[in-house]
C-alpha positions in Angstrom: -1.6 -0.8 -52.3 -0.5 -3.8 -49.8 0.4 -3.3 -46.5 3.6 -4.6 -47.4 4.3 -1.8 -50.4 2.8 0.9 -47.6 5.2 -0.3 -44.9 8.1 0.0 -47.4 6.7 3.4 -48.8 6.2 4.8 -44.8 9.9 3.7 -44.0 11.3 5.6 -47.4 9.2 8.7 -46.4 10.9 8.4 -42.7 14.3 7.8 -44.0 13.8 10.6 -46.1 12.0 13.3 -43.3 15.3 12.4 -41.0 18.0 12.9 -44.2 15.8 16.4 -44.6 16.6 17.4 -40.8 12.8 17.9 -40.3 13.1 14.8 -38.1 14.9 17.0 -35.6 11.9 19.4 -35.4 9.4 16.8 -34.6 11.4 14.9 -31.8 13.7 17.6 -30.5 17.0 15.9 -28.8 16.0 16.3 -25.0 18.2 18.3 -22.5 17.7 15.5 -19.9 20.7 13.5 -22.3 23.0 16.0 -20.2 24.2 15.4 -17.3 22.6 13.2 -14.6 19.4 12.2 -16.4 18.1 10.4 -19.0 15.6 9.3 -21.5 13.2 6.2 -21.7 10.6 5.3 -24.5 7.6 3.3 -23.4 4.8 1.6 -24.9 3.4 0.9 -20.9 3.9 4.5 -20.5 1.5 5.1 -23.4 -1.3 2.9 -22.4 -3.5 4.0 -19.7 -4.4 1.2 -17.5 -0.2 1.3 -17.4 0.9 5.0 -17.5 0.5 4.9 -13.2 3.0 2.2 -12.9 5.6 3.6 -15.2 5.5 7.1 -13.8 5.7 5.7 -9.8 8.7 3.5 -11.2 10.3 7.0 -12.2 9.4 8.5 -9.3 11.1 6.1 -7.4 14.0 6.0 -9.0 14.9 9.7 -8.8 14.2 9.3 -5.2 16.4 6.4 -5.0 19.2 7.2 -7.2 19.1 10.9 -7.6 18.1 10.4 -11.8 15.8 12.4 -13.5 13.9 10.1 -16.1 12.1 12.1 -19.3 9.5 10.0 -20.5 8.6 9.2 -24.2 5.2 7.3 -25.0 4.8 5.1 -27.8 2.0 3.2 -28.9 3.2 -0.1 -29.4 2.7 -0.8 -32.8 4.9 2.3 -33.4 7.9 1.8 -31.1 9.7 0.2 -33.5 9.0 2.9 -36.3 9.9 5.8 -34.3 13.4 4.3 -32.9 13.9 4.1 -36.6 13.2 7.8 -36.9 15.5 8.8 -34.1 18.2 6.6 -35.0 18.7 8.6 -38.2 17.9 11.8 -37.0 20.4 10.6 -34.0 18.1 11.8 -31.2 17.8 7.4 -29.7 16.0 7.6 -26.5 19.1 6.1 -23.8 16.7 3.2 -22.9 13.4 1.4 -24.7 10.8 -0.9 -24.1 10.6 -3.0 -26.8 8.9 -6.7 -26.9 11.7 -9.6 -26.8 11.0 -10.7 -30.7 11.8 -7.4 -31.8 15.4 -7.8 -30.8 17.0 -9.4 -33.7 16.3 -6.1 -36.0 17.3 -3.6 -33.0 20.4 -5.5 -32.4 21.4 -4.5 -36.3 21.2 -0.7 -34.6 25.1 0.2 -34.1 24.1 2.2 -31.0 22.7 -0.8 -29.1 24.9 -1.0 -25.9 26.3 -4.5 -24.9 24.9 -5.1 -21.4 27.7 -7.7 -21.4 30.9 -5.0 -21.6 28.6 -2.0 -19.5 27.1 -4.1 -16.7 28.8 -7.6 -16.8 27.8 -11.2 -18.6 28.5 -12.5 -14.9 26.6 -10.2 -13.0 23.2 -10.6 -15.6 23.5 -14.4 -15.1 23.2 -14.1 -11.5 20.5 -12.2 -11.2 18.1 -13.4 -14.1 16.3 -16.3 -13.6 17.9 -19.2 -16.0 14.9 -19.5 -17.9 14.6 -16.0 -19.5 18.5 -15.4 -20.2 18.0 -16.3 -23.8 15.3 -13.8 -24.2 17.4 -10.8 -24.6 20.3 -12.4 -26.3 21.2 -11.8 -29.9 24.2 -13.6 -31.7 25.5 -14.6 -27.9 25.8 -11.0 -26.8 23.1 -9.2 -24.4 21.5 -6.3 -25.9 18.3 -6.0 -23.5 17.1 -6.9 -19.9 13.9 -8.9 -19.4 12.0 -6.9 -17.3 8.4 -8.9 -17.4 8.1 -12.3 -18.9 5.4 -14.9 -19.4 3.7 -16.1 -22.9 0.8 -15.3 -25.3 -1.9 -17.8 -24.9 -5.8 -18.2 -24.8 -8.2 -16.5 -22.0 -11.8 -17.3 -21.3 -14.4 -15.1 -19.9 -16.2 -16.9 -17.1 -19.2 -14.7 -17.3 -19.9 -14.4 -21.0 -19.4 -18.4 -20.8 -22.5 -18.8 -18.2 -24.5 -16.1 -20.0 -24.2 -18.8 -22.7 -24.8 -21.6 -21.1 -21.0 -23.3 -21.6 -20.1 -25.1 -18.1 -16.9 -27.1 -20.0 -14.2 -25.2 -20.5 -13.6 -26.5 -24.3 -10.4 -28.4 -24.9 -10.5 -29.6 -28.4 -10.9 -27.2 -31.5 -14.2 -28.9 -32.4 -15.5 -28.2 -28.7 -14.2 -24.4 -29.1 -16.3 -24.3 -31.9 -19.3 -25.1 -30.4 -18.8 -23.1 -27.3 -18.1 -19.7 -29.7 -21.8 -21.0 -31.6 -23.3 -20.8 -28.0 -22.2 -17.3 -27.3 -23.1 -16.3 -30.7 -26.7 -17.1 -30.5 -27.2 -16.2 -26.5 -25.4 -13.2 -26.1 -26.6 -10.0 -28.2 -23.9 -8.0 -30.0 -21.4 -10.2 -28.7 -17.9 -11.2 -31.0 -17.2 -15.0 -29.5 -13.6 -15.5 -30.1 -11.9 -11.3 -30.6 -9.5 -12.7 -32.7 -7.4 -10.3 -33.7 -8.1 -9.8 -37.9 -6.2 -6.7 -38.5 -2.6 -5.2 -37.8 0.7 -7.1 -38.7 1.6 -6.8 -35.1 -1.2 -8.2 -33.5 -2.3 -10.9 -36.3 0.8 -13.3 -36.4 0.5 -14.2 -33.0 -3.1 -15.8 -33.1 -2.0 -17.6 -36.5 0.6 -19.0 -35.0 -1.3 -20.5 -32.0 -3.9 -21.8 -34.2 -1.4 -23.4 -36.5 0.0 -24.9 -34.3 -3.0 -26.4 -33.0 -3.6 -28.0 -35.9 0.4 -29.2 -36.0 1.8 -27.0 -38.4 4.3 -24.5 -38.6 5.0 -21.1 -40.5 9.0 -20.9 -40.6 11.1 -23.5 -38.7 14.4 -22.8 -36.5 16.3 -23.3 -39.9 14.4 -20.4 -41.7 12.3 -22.9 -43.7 8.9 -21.9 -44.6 6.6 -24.4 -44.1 2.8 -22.5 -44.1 2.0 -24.2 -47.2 1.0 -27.4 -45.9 -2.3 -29.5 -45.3 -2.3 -28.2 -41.8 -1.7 -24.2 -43.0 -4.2 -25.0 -45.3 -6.3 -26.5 -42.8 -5.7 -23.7 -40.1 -6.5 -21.0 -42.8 -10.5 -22.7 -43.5 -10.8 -23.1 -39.8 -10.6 -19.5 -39.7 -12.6 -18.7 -42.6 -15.6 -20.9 -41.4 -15.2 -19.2 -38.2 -15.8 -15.7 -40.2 -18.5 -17.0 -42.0 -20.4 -18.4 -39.2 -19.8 -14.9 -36.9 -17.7 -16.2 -34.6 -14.7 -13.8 -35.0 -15.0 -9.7 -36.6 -13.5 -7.9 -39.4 -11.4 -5.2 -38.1 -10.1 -6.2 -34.6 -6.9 -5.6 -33.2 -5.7 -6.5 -29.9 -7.1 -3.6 -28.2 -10.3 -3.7 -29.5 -10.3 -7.3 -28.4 -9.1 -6.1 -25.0 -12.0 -4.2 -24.6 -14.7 -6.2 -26.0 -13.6 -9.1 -23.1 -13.0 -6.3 -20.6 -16.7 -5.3 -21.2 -18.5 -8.7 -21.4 -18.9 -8.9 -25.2 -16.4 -11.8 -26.2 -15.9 -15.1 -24.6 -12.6 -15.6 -25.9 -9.4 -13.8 -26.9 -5.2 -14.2 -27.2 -3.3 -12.3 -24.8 0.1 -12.2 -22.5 -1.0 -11.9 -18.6 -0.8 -8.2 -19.2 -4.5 -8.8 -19.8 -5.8 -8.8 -16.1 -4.9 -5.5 -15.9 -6.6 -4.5 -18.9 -9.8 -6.6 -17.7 -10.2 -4.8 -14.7 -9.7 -0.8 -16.2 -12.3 -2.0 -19.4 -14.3 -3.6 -16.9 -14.3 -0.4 -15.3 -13.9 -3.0 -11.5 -10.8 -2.8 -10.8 -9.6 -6.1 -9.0 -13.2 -7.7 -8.7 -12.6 -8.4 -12.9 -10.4 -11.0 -12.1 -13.4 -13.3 -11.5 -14.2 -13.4 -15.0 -10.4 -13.5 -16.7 -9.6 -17.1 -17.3 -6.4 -18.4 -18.5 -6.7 -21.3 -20.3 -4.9 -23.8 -22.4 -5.1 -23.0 -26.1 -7.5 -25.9 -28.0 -6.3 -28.9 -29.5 -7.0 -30.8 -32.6 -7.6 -34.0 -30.4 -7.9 -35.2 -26.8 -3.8 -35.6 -25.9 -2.3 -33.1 -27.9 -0.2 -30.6 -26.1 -1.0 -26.9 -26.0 1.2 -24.4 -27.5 1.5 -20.6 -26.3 4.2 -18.1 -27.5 6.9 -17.1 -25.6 6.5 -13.5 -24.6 8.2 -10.5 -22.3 9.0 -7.0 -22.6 13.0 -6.1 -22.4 14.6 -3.0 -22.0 17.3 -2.0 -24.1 20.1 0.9 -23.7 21.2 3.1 -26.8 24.7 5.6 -27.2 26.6 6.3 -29.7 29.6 6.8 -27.4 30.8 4.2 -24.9 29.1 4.6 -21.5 30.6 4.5 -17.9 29.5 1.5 -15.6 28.0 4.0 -13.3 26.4 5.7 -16.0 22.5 6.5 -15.4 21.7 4.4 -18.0 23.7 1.9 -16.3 22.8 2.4 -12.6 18.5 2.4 -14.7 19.7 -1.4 -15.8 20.3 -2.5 -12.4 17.4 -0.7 -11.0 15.4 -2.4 -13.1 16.3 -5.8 -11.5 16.4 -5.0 -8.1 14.0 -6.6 -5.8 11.8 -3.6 -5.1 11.1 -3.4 -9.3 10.8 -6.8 -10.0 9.0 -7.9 -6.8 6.9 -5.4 -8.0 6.1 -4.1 -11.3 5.6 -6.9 -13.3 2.5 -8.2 -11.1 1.4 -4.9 -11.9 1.6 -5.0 -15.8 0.4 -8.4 -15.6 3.4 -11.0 -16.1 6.0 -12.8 -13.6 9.1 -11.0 -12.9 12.7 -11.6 -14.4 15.6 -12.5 -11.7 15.7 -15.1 -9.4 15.4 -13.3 -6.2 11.7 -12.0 -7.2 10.5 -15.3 -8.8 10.5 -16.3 -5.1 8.7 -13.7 -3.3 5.3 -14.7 -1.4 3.8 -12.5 -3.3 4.6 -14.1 -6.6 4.3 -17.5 -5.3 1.2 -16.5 -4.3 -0.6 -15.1 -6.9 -3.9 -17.4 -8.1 -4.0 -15.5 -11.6 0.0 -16.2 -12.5 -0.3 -19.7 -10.8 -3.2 -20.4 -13.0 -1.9 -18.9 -16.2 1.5 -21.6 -15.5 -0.8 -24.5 -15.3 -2.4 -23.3 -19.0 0.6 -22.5 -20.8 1.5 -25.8 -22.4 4.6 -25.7 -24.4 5.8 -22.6 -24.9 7.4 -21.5 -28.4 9.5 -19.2 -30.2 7.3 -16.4 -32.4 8.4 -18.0 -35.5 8.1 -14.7 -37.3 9.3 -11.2 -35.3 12.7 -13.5 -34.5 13.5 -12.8 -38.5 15.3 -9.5 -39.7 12.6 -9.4 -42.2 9.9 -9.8 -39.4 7.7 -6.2 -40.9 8.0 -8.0 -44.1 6.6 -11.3 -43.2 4.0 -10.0 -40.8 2.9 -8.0 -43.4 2.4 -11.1 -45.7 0.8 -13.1 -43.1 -1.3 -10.7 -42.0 -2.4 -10.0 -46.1 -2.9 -13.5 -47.3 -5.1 -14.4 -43.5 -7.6 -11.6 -44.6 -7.7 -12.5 -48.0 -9.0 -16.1 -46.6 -10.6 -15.0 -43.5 -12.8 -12.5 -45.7 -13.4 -14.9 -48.8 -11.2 -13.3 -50.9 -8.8 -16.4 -52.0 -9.7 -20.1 -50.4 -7.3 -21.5 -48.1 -5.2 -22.8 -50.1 -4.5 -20.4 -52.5 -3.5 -18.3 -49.4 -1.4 -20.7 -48.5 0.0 -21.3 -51.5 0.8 -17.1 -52.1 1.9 -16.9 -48.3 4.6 -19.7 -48.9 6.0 -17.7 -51.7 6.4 -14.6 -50.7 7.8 -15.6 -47.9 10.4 -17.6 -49.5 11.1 -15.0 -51.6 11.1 -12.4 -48.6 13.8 -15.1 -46.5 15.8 -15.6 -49.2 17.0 -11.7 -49.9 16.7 -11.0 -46.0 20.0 -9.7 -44.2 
């Protein structure tokens, strides 16, 4: 069975467990929904290098505003699945984490709250900074606050780098190449590049940066699909010959790749900023990690070309299915969440750069050598050109299929291309 068919079969099952009622036994509607409290769902609060942060940020806000906040931790990879299971068995969290490209599919949710009508279009404007206001917008209307921003690009690890002997930080694909060979053969049990070869969630975003190396694209702005081209084809053998040679795993998702270049045992991996702080609790050193973790500009094809990193923040949206009051805990939770003492705070925390204005200029922002050097390597940043679709689980699925079936051997490059580009087609093409 594909992953695609399982996703499809999981979500009938779910759908079916909520119309049954036995969704209400598992996730019990929470007493904190009366009265002056409320509920948030977190995939920070269910990572532990995070879960400190997120409980002191609760803390502080029921000793700043008088509001009780329940917690609900969800891995991230199931966020999206279990507001799907709430939804129908109408137990919604008030407020979620979720990443920005999930937005489009949440947005279809009729309990989404317009942060436009509760807070105030005017008010949002003023306080986020300019750059990030499109990142929780949907059809011109504001369903989410960003709360941490910043981009998915390429780190190095400075240490397993001199273990191996690389003093040039590589800049062209061909270079990267070579420096991944050097760790390979000088650093026992080591994965060079903990590319992430598993997981729809986690697989599209190193595609896309390598695809984009090599000057493609997967979908355009229009919807097109364009994988099946000399450079998807191109980008698909690159990775293949990098499985062959041992250069990337079998099996890694992005934690497993956060731990291998917490721990010294991969040069090279694809992250948001968020990964300082995973480098330094793998590491098991705290702050003295952030010797070692490198931000660096994704490689080129050629000397010239400009680097590319994906856009990237977490938002948080508010869910009711009956209109809420503008002083609302849910509301009064929206504006905490960009006050100075969150934002000038949290997000350096997490690992990202904060959302409003007011916070971008802090000294302490300004200030940071890890966020000032992870600016300088972020290139151009672009839109994920697959979780902006509807039909994102669908085409992650299929991108995430048809790279293992090259990456493994399974099909060459370009029949993977050549399958990828129609099923998504066909996927676009019926999506709502």
């Amino acid at each position: 069975m594909t992953f695609s068919n399982q996703f499809q079969r999981s979500r009938r099952q779910l759908i079916a467990l909520a119309g049954t009622g036995l969704a209400s036994t598992l996730f019990p509607p929470t007493l904190l929904a009366q009265g002056n409290a409320m509920s948030f769902m977190s995939f920070s609060f269910a990572e532990e290098p995070n879960k400190p942060f997120v409980e002191k940020l609760l803390a502080d806000f029921k000793s700043s505003r008088g509001i009780g906040v329940e917690p609900i931790g969800s891995a991230w990879g199931e966020v999206q699945k279990n507001i799907l299971l709430r939804q129908r068995s109408k137990t919604l969290p008030q407020a979620a984490q979720l990443q920005d490209r999930w937005l489009p599919a949440m947005a279809q949710l009729p309990e989404i709250v317009d942060l436009d009508a509760l807070i105030g279009r005017a008010e949002i404007e003023s306080a986020l900074d300019p750059a990030v206001l499109g990142m929780a917008r949907v059809a011109g209307k504001t369903v989410g606050v960003p709360i941490i921003t910043g981009s998915v690009g390429m780190l190095a690890n400075r240490e397993v780098l001199a273990k191996a002997g690389v003093a040039k930080i590589p800049v062209t694909l061909d270079e990267f190449r070579a420096a991944l060979i050097a760790v390979r053969d000088k650093v026992p049990n080591s994965v060079p590049f903990a590319m992430a070869t598993k997981n729809p969630g986690s697989v599209p975003l190193d595609a896309l940066i390598l695809v984009w190396a090599f000057g493609g694209r997967i979908i355009d702005d229009s919807g097109k699909v364009l994988v099946n081209s000399a450079e998807g084809r191109a980008t698909l053998e690159f990775m293949a010959g990098l499985m062959k040679d041992r250069l990337i795993a079998p099996e890694i998702d992005r934690p497993d790749a956060r731990r291998l270049f917490g721990q010294g045992a991969a040069a090279f991996y694809i992250d948001a900023p968020a990964a300082r702080t995973f480098a330094r609790s793998f590491s098991g050193r705290g702050e003295a990690a952030d010797a070692f973790v490198l931000p660096i500009p994704s490689p080129v094809l050629k000397v010239g070309d400009r680097a590319r990193s994906v856009e990237w923040g977490h938002v948080v949206s508010l869910f009711s299915s009956q209109p809420l009051a503008k002083d609302s805990p849910s509301a009064q939770w929206v504006r905490y969440l960009l006050s100075d003492p969150v934002q000038g705070s949290l997000p350096l925390q997490l690992g990202g750069l904060p959302a409003t204005r007011s916070a971008r200029a802090m000294p302490a922002v300004q200030g940071d050598a890890f966020l000032k050097a992870w600016a300088g390597a972020v290139g151009s940043t672009m839109k994920h050109e697959i979780g902006i679709w509807s039909n994102a689980p669908e085409l992650s699925a299929i991108l995430t299929e048809e790279t293992q079936a090259a990456v493994l051997g399974q099909k060459s490059g370009a029949a993977a291309a050549a399958s990828m580009q129609s099923r998504m087609e066909a996927s676009m093409a019926k999506r709502t």
